[in-house]
VOVOMAR-167010 format. One record per residue (C-alpha): residue number from 1; x, y, z. Coordinates in steps of 0.02 Angstrom, whole numbers, always signed. Example, Ala and Ser with C-alpha at 12.3 -4.5 7.8 and 13.67 -1.06 7.14 Angstrom:
# residues 2
{lumfi 1 {+615 -225 +390}};
{lumfi 2 {+684 -53 +357}};
//
This chain:
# residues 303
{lumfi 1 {+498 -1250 +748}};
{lumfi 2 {+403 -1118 +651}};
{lumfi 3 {+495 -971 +595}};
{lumfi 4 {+408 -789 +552}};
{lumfi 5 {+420 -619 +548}};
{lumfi 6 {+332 -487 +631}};
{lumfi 7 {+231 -363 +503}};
{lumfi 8 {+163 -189 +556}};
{lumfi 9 {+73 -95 +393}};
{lumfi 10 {+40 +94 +443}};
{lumfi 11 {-94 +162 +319}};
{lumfi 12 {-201 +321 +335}};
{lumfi 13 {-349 +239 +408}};
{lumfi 14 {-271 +92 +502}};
{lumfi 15 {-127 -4 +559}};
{lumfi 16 {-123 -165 +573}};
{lumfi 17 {+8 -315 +628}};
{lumfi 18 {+16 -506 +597}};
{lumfi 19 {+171 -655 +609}};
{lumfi 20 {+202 -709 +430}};
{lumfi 21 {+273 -888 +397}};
{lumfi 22 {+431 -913 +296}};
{lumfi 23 {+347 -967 +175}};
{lumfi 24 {+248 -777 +149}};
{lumfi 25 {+63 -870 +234}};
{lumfi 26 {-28 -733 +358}};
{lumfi 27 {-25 -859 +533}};
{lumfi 28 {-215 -875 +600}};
{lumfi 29 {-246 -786 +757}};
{lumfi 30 {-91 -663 +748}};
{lumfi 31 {-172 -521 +636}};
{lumfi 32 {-264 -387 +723}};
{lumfi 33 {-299 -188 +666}};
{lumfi 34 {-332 -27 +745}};
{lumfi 35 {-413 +152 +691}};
{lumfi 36 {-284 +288 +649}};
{lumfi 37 {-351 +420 +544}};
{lumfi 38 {-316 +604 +506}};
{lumfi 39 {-342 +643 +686}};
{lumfi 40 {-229 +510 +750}};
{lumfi 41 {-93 +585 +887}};
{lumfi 42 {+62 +496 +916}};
{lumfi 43 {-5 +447 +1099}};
{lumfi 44 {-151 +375 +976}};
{lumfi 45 {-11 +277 +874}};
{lumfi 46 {+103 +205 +1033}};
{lumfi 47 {-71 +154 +1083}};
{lumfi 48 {-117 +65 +943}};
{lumfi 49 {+73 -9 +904}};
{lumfi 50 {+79 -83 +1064}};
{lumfi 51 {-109 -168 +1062}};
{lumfi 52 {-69 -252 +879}};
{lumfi 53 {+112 -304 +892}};
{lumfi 54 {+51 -370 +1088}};
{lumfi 55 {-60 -469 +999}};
{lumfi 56 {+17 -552 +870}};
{lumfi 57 {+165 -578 +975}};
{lumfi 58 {+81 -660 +1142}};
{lumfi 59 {-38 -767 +1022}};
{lumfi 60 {-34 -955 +1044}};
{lumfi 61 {+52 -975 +859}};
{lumfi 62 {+190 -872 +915}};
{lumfi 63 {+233 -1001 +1070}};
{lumfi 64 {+403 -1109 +1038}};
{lumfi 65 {+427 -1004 +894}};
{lumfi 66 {+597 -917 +808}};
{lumfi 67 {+537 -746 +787}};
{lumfi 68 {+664 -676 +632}};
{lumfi 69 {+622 -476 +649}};
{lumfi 70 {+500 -337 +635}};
{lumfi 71 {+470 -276 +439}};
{lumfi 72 {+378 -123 +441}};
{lumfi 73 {+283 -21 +315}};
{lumfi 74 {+205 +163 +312}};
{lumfi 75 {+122 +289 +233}};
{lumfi 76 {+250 +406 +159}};
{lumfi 77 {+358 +498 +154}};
{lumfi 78 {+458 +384 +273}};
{lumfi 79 {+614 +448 +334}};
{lumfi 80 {+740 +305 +300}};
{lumfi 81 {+891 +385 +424}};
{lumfi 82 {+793 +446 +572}};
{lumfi 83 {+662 +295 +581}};
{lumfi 84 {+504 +434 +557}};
{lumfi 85 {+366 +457 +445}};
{lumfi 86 {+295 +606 +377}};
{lumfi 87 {+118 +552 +305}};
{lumfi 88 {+15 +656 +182}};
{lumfi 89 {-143 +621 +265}};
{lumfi 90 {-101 +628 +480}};
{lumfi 91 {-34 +787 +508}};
{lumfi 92 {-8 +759 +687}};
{lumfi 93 {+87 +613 +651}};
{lumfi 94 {+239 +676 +544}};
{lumfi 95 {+379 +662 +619}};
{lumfi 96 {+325 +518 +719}};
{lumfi 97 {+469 +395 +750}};
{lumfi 98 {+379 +245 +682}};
{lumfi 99 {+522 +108 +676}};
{lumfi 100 {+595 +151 +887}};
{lumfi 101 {+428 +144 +923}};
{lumfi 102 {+387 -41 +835}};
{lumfi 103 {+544 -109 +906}};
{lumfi 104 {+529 -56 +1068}};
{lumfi 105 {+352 -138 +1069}};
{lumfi 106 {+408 -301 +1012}};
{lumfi 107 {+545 -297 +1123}};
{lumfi 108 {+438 -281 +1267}};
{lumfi 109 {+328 -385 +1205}};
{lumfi 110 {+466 -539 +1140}};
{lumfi 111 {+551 -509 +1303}};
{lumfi 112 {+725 -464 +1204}};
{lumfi 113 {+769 -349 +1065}};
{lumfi 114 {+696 -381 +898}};
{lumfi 115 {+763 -328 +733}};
{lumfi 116 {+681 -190 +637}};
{lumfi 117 {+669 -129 +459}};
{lumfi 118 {+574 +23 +381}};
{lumfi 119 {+525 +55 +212}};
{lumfi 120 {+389 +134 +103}};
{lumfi 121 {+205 +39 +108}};
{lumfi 122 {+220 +62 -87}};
{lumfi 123 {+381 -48 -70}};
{lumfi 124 {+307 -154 +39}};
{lumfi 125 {+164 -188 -64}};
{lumfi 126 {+278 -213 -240}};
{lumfi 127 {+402 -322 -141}};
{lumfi 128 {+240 -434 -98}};
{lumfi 129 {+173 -431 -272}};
{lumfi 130 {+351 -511 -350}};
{lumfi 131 {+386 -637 -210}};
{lumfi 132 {+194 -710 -222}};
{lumfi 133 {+83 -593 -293}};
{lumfi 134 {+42 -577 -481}};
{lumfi 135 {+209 -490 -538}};
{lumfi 136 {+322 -638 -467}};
{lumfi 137 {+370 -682 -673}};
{lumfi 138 {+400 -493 -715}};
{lumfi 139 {+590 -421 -725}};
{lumfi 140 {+569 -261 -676}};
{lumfi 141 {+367 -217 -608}};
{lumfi 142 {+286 -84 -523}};
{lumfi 143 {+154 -108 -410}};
{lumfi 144 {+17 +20 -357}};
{lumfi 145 {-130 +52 -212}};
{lumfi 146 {-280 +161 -270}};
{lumfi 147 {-383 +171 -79}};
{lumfi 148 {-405 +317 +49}};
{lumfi 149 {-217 +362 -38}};
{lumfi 150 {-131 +312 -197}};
{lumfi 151 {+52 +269 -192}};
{lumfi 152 {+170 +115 -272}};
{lumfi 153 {+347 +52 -271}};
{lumfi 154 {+456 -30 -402}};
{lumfi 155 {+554 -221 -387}};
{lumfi 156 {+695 -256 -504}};
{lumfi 157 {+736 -426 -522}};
{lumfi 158 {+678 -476 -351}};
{lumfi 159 {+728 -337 -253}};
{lumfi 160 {+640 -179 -178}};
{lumfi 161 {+696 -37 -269}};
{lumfi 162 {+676 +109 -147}};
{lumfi 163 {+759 +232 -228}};
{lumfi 164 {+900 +383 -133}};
{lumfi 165 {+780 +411 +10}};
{lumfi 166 {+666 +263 +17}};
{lumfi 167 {+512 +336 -47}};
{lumfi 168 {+513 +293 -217}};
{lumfi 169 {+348 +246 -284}};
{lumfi 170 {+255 +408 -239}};
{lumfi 171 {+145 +383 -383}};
{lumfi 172 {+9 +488 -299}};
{lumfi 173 {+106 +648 -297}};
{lumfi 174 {+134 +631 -498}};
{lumfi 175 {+15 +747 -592}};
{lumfi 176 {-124 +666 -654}};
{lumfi 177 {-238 +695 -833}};
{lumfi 178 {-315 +835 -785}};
{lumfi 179 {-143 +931 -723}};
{lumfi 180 {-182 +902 -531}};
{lumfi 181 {-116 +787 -404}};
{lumfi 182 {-173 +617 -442}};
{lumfi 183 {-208 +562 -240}};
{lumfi 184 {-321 +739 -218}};
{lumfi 185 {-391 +688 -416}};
{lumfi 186 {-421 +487 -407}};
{lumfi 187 {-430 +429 -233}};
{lumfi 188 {-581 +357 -162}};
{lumfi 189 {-636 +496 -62}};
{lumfi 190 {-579 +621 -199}};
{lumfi 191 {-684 +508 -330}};
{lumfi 192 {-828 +525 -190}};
{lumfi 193 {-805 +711 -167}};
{lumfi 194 {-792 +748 -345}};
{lumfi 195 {-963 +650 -401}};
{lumfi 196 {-1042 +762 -254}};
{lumfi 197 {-989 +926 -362}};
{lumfi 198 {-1076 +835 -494}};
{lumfi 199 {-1259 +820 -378}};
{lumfi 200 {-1219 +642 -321}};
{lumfi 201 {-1292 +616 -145}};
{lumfi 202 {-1186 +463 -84}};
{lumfi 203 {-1024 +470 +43}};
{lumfi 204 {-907 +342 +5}};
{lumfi 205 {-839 +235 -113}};
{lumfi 206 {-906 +83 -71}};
{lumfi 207 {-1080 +196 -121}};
{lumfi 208 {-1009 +250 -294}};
{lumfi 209 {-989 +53 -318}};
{lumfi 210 {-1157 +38 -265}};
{lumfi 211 {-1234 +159 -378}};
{lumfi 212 {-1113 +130 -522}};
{lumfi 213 {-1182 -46 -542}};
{lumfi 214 {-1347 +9 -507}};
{lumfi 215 {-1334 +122 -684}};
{lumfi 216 {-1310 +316 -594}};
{lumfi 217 {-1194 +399 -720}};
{lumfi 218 {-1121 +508 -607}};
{lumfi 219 {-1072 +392 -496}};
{lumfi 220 {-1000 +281 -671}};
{lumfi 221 {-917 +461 -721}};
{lumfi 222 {-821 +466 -550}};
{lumfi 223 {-741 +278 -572}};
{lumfi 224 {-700 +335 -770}};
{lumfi 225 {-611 +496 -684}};
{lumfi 226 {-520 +421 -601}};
{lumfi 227 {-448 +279 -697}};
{lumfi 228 {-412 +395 -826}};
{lumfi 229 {-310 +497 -719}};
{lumfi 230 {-215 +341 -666}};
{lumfi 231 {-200 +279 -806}};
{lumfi 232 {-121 +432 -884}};
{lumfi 233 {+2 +435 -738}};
{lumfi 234 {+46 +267 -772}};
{lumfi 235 {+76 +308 -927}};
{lumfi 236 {+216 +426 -879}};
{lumfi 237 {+285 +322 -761}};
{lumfi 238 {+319 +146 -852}};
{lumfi 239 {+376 +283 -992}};
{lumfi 240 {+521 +350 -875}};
{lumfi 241 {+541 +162 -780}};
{lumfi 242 {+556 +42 -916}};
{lumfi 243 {+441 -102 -835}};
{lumfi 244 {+371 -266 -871}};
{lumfi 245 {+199 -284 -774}};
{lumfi 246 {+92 -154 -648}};
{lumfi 247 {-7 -213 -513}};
{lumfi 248 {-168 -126 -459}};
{lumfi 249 {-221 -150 -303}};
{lumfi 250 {-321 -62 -150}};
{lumfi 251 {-474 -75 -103}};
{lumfi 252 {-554 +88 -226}};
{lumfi 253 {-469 -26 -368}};
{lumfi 254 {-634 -143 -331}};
{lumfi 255 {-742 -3 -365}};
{lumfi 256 {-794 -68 -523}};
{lumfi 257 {-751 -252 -590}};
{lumfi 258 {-669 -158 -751}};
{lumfi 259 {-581 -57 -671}};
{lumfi 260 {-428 -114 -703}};
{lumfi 261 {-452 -126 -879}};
{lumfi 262 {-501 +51 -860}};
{lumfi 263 {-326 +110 -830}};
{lumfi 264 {-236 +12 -957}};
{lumfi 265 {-334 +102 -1089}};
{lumfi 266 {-295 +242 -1026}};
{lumfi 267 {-122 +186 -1013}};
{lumfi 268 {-124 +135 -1186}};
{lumfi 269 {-201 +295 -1249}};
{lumfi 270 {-68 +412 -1152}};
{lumfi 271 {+96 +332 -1218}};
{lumfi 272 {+194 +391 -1326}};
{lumfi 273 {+313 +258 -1336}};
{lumfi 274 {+270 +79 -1392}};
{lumfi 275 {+363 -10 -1240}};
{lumfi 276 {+261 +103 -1124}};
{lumfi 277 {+104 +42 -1218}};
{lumfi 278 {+155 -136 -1197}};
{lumfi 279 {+172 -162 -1026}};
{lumfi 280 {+55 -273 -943}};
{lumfi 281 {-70 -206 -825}};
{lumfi 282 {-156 -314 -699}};
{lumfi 283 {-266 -338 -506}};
{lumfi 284 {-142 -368 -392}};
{lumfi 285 {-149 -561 -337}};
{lumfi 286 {-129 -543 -129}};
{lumfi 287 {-284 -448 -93}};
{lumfi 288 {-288 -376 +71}};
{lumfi 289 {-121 -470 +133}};
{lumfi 290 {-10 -396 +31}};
{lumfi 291 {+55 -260 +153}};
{lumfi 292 {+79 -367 +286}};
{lumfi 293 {+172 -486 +174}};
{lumfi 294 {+294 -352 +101}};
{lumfi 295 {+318 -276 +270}};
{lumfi 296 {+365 -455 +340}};
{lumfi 297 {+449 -480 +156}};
{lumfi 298 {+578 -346 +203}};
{lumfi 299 {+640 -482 +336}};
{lumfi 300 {+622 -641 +249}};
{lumfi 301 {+669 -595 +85}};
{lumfi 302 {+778 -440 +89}};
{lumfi 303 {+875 -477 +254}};
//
């Protein structure tokens, strides 16, 4: 009998749900997203919870099956005591209560009362990275998202470290190179809007990627930008966090093929300290399934 774990990831464009195996493996046929968005109401959100978890739950994998609980992860800040979120990016949606309103789905949905935890998507995401991902031989590792939003979490020694409140990790609220923000500074749409400034004509980032490779140096100038102002963040970070590896991942950290490398210079060129310098920065291994994994991780691995 196949054993899993329901995973909802909340993110500022999307959320999406899938089972996840034991074993961390994404089941076929369970996964399934919809739109959220800076607009998204909380009628928008019970909307969307109930068609994803409905379908991942009711699919013909999860038939005869031992379902072990509902992980959950979210945009931050997440409060940890109330079950809410507060997100940076959906104002409509802070305060939201994200974990009743997950459980109650699956509930419905399971036909009896599922168990729920709630944590950071940074968490999520670095909890993912060490069980499977490319940080699974570091100690103590932080792993990082540079998309629509930039955030992170740290794992020491196998376990989620979410710090008093459960949102440490906020990398994105750190001041970056330049003094600002480092989500408003090195996002993908702040990347995009800052090359406009510049005269570039595109929209997205998926057109600075375009352009990049095609040689426009603004476009080139916007990716530098803003791996430089990660980097430099980064660099404060693993200075404060004593850590073995950092994982990059998100889909603006595809922008460029070096981007990665990108950062680590910048890394390197912003510490101070030589254990800071050393620390090992790499593309997170899980791709696109590394939410969902962490979320479901935060039932199969962290009880």
């Amino acid at each position: 009998m196949t054993r899993f774990a329901l995973a909802v990831d909340v993110g500022g464009t999307k959320i999406e749900a899938a089972l996840v195996s034991e074993q961390g493996a994404v089941i076929e046929g369970t996964r399934s997203r919809r739109a959220t968005g800076p607009t998204a109401t909380p009628d928008d959100m019970r909307a969307a919870i109930a068609a994803v978890v409905d379908h991942a739950l009711s699919s013909d994998a999860a038939r005869g099956g031992t379902l072990l609980g509902a992980g959950v992860g979210s945009a931050g800040p997440i409060d940890k005591t109330t079950g809410t979120i507060h997100p940076v990016n959906m104002v409509q949606l802070r305060g939201f209560p994200l974990e009743e309103s997950v459980r109650n789905a699956a509930s419905a949905s399971w036909g009896s009362d599922v168990h729920t935890v709630f944590a950071h998507d940074g968490g999520c995401l670095a909890l993912a990275e060490s069980w499977l991902g490319a940080t699974r031989d570091a100690r103590v590792s932080f792993s990082m998202v540079v998309s629509t939003g930039i955030g992170g979490g740290f794992v020491h020694d196998g376990r989620y470290a979410p710090g008093a409140s459960g949102n440490g990790g906020h990398i994105g609220q750190m001041r970056g190179g330049e003094g600002l923000r480092l989500e408003p500074t090195a996002s993908g749409p702040a990347s995009a809007a800052w090359a406009r400034t510049q005269g570039w004509t595109g929209e997205t980032g998926e057109d600075l990627a375009r352009d990049a490779a095609a040689g426009d140096p603004i476009a080139r100038a916007a990716i530098e930008r803003s791996a430089r102002a990660v980097g430099a963040a980064l660099a404060d970070a693993v200075t404060l966090v004593d850590v073995d590896m950092v994982a990059i991942g998100g889909g603006f950290s595809h922008v460029s093929e070096d981007y990665v490398d990108l950062v680590h210079a910048a890394l390197v060129e912003n510490a101070v300290l030589d254990y800071a310098a050393r620390v090992q920065v790499v593309r997170a291994g899980l791709g696109g399934d590394g939410p969902l994994i962490g979320a479901a991780a935060l039932i199969l691995r962290q009880g």
